[in-house]
C-alpha positions in Angstrom: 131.7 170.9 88.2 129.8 169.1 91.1 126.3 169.9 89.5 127.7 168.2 86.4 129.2 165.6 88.5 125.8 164.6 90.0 123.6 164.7 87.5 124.5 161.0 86.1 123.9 159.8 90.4 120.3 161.8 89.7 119.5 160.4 86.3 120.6 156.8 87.4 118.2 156.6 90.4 115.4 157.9 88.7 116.0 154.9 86.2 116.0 152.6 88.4 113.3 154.2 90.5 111.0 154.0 87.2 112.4 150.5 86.8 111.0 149.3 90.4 107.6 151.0 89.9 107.3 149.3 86.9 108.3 145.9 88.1 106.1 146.9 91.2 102.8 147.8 89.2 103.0 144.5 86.7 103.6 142.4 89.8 100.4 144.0 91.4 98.4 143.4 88.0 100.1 139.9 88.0 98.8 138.8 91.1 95.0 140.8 90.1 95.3 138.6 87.3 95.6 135.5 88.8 93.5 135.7 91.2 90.7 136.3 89.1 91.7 132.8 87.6 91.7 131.2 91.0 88.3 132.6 92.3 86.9 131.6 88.3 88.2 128.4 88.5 87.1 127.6 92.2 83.6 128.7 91.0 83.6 126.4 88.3 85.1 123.7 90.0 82.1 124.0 92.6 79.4 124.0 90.8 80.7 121.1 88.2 80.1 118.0 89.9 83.0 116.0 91.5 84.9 113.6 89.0 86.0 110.7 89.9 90.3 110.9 90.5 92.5 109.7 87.6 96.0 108.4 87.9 99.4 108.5 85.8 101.1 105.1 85.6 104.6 105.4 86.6 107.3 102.2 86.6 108.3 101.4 89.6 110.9 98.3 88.6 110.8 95.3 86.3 111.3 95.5 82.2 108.9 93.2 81.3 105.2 94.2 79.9 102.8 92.4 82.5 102.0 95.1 85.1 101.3 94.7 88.7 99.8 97.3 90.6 101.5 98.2 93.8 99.1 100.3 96.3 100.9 101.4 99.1 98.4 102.0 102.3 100.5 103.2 104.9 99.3 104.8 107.9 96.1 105.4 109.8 92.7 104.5 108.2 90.7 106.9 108.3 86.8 108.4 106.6 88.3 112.1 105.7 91.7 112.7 103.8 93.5 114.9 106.0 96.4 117.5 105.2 99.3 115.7 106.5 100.7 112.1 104.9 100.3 109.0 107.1 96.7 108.3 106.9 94.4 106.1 104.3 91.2 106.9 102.7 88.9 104.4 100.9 88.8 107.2 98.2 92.3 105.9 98.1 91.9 102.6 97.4 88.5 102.9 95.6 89.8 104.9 92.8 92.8 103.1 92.1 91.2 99.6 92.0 88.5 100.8 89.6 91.2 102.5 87.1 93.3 99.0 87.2 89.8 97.2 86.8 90.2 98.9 83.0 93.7 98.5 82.4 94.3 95.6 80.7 98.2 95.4 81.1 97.4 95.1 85.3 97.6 91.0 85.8 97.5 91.8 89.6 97.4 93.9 92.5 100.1 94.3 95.9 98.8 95.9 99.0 102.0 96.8 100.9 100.6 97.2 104.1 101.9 99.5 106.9 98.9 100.4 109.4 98.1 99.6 112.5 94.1 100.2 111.4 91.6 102.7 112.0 88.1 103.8 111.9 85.7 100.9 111.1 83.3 102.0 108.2 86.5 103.1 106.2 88.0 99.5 106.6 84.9 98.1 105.9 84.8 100.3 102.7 88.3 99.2 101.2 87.8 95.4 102.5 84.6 95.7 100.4 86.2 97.5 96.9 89.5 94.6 97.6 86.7 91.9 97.4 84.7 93.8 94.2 87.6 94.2 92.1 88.3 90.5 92.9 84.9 88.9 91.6 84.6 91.7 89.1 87.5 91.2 87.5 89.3 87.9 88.4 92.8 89.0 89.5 94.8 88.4 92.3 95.3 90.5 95.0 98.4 89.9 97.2 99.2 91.7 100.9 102.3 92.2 102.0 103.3 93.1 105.8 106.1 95.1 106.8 106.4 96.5 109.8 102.8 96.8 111.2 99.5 95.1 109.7 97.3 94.8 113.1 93.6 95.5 113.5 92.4 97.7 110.6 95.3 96.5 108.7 94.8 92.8 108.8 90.9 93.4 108.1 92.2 94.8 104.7 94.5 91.8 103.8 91.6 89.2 104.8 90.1 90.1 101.6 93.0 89.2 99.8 94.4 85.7 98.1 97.8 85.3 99.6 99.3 87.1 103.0 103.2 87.3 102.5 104.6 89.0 106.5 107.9 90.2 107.2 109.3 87.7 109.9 109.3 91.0 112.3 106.4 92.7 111.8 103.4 93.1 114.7 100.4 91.7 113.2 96.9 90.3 114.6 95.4 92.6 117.1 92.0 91.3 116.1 89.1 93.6 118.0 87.3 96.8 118.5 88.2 99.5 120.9 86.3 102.3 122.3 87.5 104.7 124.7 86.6 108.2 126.4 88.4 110.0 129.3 86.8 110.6 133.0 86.9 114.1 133.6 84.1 114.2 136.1 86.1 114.0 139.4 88.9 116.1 138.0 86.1 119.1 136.7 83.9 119.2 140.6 86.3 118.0 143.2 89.2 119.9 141.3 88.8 122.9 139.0 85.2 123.5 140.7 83.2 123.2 137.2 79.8 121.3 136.7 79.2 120.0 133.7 75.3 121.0 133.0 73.6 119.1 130.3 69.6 119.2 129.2 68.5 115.9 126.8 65.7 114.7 125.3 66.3 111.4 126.4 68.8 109.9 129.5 71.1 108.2 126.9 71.7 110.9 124.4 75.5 112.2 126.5 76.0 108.3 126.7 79.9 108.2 127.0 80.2 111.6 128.6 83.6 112.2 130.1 81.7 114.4 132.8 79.7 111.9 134.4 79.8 107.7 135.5 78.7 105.9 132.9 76.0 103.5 134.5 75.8 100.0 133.9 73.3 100.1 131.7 75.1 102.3 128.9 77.8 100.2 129.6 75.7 97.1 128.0 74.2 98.9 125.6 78.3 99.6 124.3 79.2 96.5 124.4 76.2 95.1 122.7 77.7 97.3 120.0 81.3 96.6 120.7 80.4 93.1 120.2 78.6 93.2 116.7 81.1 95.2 115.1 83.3 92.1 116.6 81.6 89.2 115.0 82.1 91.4 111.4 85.8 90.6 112.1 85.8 87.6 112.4 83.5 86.6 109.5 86.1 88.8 107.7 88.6 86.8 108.8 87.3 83.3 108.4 86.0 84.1 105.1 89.5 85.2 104.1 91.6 82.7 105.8 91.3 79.2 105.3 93.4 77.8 108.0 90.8 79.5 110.4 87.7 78.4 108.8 87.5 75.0 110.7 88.5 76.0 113.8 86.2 75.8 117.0 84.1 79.1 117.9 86.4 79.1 121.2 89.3 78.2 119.9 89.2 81.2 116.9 88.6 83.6 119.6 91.5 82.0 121.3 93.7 83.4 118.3 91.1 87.1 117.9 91.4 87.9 121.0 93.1 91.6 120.1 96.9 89.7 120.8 99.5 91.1 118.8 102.0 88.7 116.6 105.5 88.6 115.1 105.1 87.4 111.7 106.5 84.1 112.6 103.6 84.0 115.6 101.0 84.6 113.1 102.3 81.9 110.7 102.1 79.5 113.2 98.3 80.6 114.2 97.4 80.8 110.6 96.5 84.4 110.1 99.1 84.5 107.2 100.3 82.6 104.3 104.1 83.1 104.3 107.3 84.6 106.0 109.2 86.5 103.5 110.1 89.8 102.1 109.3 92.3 99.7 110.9 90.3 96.7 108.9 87.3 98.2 105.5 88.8 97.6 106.7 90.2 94.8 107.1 86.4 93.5 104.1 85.4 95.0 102.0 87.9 93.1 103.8 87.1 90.0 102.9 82.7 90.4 99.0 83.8 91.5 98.6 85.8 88.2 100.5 83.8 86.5 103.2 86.3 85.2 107.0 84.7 84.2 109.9 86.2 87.0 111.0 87.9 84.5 107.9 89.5 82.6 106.6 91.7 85.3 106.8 95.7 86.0 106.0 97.2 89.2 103.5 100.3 88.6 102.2 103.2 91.0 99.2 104.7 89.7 99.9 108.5 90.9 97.6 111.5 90.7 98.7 114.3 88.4 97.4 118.1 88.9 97.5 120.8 86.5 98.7 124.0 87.0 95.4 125.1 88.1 94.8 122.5 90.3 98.2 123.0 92.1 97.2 126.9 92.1 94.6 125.9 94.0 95.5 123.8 96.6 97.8 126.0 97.8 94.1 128.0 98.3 91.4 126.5 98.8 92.2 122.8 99.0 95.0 123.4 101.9 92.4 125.4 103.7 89.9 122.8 103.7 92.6 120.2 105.0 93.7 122.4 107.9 89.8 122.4 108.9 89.7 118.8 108.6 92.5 118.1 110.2 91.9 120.2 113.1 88.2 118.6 113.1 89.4 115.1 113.1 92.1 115.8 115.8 88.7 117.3 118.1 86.7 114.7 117.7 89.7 111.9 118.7 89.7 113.6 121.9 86.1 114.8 122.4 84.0 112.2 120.2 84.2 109.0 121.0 84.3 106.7 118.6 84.8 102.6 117.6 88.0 101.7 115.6 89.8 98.2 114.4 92.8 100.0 115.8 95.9 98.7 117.6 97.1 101.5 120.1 99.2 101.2 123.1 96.1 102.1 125.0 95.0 98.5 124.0 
């Protein structure tokens, strides 16, 4: 009677048992399966040549059928898209300005700006598409400041027709900043290391945090410093009209890397107008001549397939994470030259 008893217990876990090892084995071939797929597709994907990023248009707000592009740069400017949010890439802005250049329902373009700048050539970069798209196409392009536009950030809206600044936001910053740390008193006369260095030449460790930089490299910096200077403020007096006549001395008076409230930098002429979000939104809409009531706010955003979501979770997050950790080295170890507004400024 207990044999028979148990023999439904017996027969029941070997179900299930057969059950799980079938569950088991397709998972295993599942995951074969797919990452055959993966390791196919990343093949392909490396040997095809890169294409150029496309973008979904998705409504924002407004009913009307006269688009404007809103482009939202927010964070730290930088050459290399990293893995984490906060930073902005020319690729960025690149991309989306030449896919609005061929839409024809875009009648203008709003930078809402949030950055205290960045590394130079990559401002440079997007200054130079904001400008392109403008002669090549003829439409407006309107900045608007929210809580920070300074350095890197203003260079970016100096290419544009109309500044609109919230009353509170920290704006101007106008300069270039270099800086390395001193490490040779704290390496010899504290932790007992000596930095040893062979060169070909006695400049090639100029602005090495183990030694004094002489006088010499010090010139030779600024020289630099000082170039990459004046292509701010031919930026900005190209850009801005209200600084266009002003006196050489009296410019620098106003670029002299001091920060501004936007009420500050209305009163120095650096923008156009105190208002909010719905003001530039207004201003954009007179400049391309769109009715209050015709526009619609669009975000052009990038769509993945499947695929491409299978493999960013692979490859693509693997190349960030090395990126990322590169980037973060060389802000402490390379030294390098930014339109950046830091509290080291």
């Amino acid at each position: 009677m207990s044999e028979e008893h148990h023999k439904p217990k017996k027969l029941f876990y070997v179900v299930l048992s057969l059950v799980f090892m079938v569950i088991f084995f397709v998972s295993v071939l599942g995951n074969l399966v797919l990452g055959g797929l993966l390791i196919i597709m990343s093949a392909n994907a490396k040997q095809q040549p890169a294409q150029a990023a496309t973008y979904e248009k998705k409504l924002l707000a407004g009913d009307g059928d006269q688009d404007i592009l809103v482009i939202h740069l927010k964070g730290v400017i930088t050459n290399d898209k990293l893995l984490t949010d906060g930073w902005i890439t020319p690729e960025d802005v690149e991309s989306r300005l030449k896919q609005a250049g061929k839409d024809p329902h875009i009648k203008a373009v709003l930078l809402n700006i949030n950055s205290p700048g960045g590394a130079i050539t990559a401002t440079d970069k997007m200054y130079r598409a904001i400008m392109s798209y403008k002669e090549k196409y003829k439409k407006p392009v309107v900045a608007y400041f929210d809580s920070i536009a300074a350095s890197g950030g203003y260079y970016l809206a100096s290419a544009c027709d109309m500044i609109v600044c919230y009353p509170t936001c920290i704006t101007g910053s106008i300069g270039v900043i270099m800086s390395s740390f001193q490490l040779q008193d704290l390496f010899e006369n504290k932790l007992g290391i000596k930095h040893v260095v062979i060169k070909s030449g006695k400049h090639k460790d100029i602005m090495s945090s183990s030694r004094q930089m002489t006088a010499e490299e010090q010139k030779i910096l600024q020289d630099m410093i000082d170039e990459m200077y004046e292509r701010f403020l031919e930026v900005v007096t190209t850009g801005r009209q209200a600084l266009k006549n002003l006196k050489p001395e009296e410019l620098r008076e106003i670029a002299d890397g001091k920060i501004y409230t936007g009420k500050q930098a209305l009163a120095k002429g650096l923008v156009d107008k105190i208002g909010t979000w719905e003001d530039a939104i207004q201003e954009t809409c007179k400049l391309g001549q769109i009715g209050k009531d015709d526009y619609r706010l669009v975000v052009y955003q990038q769509n993945k397939t499947l695929i491409q979501e299978l493999l960013a979770l692979t490859s693509e997050e693997s190349e960030s994470k090395q990126k990322l950790l590169q980037n973060l080295s060389e802000k402490f170890i390379t030294p390098s030259f930014y339109y950046l507004w830091t509290a080291e400024n």
